[in-house]
C-alpha positions, -999 to +999 in steps of 0.1 A: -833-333-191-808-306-201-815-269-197-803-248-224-806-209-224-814-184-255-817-148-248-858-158-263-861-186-242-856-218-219-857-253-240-857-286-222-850-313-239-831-348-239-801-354-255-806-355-299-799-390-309-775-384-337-763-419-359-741-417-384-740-440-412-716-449-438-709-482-460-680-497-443-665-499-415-628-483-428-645-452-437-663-450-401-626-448-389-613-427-410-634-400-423-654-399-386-622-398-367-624-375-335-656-360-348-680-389-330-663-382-295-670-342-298-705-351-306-708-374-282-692-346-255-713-320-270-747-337-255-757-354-286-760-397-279-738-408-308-744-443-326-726-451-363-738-478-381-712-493-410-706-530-419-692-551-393-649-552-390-625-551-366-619-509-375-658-505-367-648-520-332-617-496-329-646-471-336-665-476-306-635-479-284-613-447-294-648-421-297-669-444-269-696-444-289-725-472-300-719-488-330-743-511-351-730-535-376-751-535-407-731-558-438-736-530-469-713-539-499-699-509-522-706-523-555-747-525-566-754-561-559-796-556-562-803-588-536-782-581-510-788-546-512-825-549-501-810-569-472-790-544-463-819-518-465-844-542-446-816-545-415-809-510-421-843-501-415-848-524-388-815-509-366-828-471-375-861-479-359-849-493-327-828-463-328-851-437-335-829-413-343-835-372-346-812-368-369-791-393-398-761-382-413-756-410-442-726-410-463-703-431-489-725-438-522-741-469-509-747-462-474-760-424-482-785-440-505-798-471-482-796-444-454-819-416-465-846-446-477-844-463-445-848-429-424-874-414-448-896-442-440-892-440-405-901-404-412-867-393-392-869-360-382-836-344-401-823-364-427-787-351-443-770-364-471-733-355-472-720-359-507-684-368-498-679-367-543-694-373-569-685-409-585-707-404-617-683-376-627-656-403-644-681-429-656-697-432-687-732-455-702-755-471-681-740-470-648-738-434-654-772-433-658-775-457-625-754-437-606-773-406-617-804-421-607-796-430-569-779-396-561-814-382-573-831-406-549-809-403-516-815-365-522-851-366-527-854-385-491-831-361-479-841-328-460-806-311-470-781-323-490-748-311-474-721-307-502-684-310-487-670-283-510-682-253-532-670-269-566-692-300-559-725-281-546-720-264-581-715-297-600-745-315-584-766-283-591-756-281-622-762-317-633-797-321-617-794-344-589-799-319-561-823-288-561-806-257-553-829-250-523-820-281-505-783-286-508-757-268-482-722-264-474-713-268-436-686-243-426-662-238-449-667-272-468-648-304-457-668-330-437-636-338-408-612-310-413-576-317-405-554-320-373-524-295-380-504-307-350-503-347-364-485-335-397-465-301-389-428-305-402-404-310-376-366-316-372-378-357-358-402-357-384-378-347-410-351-370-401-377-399-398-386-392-430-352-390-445-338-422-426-375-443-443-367-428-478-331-437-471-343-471-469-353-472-504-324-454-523-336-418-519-306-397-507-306-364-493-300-345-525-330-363-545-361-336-550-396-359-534-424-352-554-449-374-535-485-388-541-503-402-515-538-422-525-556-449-537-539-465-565-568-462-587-569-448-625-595-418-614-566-408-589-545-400-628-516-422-616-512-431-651-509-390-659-490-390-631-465-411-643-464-394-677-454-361-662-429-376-638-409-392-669-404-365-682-397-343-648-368-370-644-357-366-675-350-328-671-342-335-630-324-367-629-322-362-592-360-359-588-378-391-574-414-402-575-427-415-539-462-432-541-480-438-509-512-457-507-534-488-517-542-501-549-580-510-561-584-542-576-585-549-614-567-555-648-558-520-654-551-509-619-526-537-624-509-524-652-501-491-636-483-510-611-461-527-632-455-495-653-450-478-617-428-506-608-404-508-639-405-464-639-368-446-635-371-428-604-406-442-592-402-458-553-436-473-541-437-474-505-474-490-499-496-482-478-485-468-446-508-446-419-474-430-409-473-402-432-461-373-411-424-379-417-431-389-453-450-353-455-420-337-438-396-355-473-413-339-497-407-308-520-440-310-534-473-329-536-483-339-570-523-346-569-540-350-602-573-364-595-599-367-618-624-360-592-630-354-555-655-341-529-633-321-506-596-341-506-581-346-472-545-349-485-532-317-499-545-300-464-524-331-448-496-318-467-501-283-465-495-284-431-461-299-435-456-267-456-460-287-489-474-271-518-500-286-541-498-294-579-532-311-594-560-308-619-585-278-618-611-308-607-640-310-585-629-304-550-595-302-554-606-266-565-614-258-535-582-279-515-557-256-533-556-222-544-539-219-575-507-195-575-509-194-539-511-226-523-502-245-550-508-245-589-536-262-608-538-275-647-566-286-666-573-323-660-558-348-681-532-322-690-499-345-683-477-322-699-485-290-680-487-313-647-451-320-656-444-283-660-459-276-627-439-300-608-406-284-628-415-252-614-414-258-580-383-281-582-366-251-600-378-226-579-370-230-539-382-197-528-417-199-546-415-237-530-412-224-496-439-195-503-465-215-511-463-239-487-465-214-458-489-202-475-507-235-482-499-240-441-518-210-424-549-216-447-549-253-435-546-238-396-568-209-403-597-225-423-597-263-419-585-272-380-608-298-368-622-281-339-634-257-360-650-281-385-664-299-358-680-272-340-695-255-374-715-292-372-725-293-342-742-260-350-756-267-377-773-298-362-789-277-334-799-252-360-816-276-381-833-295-354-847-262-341-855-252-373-875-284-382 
């Protein structure tokens, strides 16, 4: 039993056993890195539950927490998701958990059922994004239709960023009352040391470009992402032809993994047989790639609260993407980067000119980009605006 002190009053009380759980095991990885450990060193008993992989075993050694293996599958497969919600529910109760953090569409939906009927004392929902925002028909509708769900089981319905606690409002699926931004938004923050610029960084970066034909006096816009159409690769390449066209010097560097499917294919063949475009894959060592670029180019159709533009800004890398959900809120237009009405290829193409015409305003905005990354988004910070939250809620409840 732990003594804890208020200026009102003396609580005892054990440790609050907090699980996490998201669909696979990648994203446990990833978008829980560092966080589980400062949980877990903050006096909460940590356990995250994802489908079973070798990165869900990295998981438990790097944050030394408990992990619990349940198979979820991202797309809605009706039969094995009732499996999944039957073992889900079976791991929650031997858990019993005081609070559930579920996240990723498929997980954040099995989750909140699961912990609403073991009547789990605070249930979140963190909407990471908001998928329905680029489909269309029935699974629109489908999609539509779970998000109302995992929030109705919810207690509070924690939005990552401003722009998407607005859109979710705005289309119905979550009541104003219950939804919530933690902190500043973003659900991990970012860790400014891993990408700051440095001389070994930048020569890394320049001797890996190298590598590929990219020369010292070649201008890097880079991407980095899924290769996925709601990322607006194909915009993205649009704008870049014609950026090369004005800038024969300029060069396209696309970092990242590509989905499956027909047209997914297509964009790489058009990426592949581009002037100017290199492909690198996907790599996890992007600080020197960071340090390379001139400018980011992010035109995504949609996002919760993107980690990649604060990657980059603290590299000093400005930001040019749509005026979409999330990215709103990852990069202030005219100061940390510019933003253009989605879809809009054309001006994305201006915005890129810009900054490869323009050195000084370059430089500005990515310092400026820079100290709102270290001020506002530093992990610790993030981290620790959790943490109270969770003892706020629990002491609310």
């Amino acid at each position: 039993m732990i003594a804890r002190y208020t200026p009102r009053r003396v609580t005892l009380y054990r440790a609050a056993r907090l699980v996490y759980v998201v669909t696979h095991s990648k994203s446990a990885d990833v978008l829980l890195r560092g966080q589980l450990a400062f949980m877990r060193e903050e006096g909460f008993d940590v356990t995250v539950i994802a489908s079973p992989g070798p990165a869900l075993d990295a998981v438990a050694a790097r944050e030394r927490v408990r992990v619990v293996p349940v198979p979820m599958e991202r797309p809605i497969r009706p039969a094995r998701d009732g499996a999944s919600l039957v073992r889900l529910t079976r791991a929650l109760r031997a858990l019993s958990p005081d609070i559930v953090n579920a996240s990723t569409p498929k997980a954040g939906l099995l989750g909140m059922l699961a912990a609403r009927a073991l009547r789990v004392p605070l249930r979140i929902y963190l909407l990471r994004g908001l998928r329905l925002e680029t489909t269309t028909g029935a699974l629109r509708a489908i999609l539509g239709a779970t998000e109302r769900i995992a929030s109705a089981c919810a207690h509070d319905v924690v939005c990552n960023s401003e722009s998407l606690l607005e859109a979710v409002v705005a289309g119905g699926y979550v009541p104003r009352d219950k939804v919530r931004i933690v902190g500043r938004g973003s659900s991990n923050g970012v860790e400014p040391a891993r990408w700051a610029r440095t001389p070994e960084r930048i020569a890394e970066g320049r001797a890996r470009l190298a590598a590929h034909g990219i020369e010292d006096g070649h201008e890097v816009i880079g991407f980095v992402g899924r290769f996925d159409p709601d990322k607006g690769i194909g915009d993205l390449l649009d704008a870049f032809a014609r950026v090369h066209t004005m800038r024969p010097r300029a060069r396209l560097v696309l970092v990242g993994a590509g989905a499956v499917g027909d047209l997914d294919a297509t964009l790489a063949r058009r990426a592949a047989s581009a002037p100017g475009v290199v492909s690198l894959g996907q790599t996890w060592e992007l600080a020197p790639i960071y340090a390379r670029m001139d400018v980011l180019a992010f035109p995504s159709y949609r996002e919760g609260f993107p980690n990649v533009p604060l990657e980059a800004a603290c590299a000093g890398v400005p930001t040019v993407g749509y005026r979409a959900t999330g990215v709103v809120d990852a990069v202030e237009d005219g100061r940390t980067g510019a933003l253009v009405e989605v879809r809009d290829a054309r001006g994305l193409g201006d915005a890129l000119l810009r900054y490869l015409d323009d050195p000084a305003l370059r430089a500005a905005h990515g310092e400026a980009a820079r100290r709102r990354a270290v001020e506002g988004f530093a992990r610790e910070a993030v981290w620790a605006a959790w943490a109270a939250y969770y003892r706020a809620r629990l002491d609310a409840r």
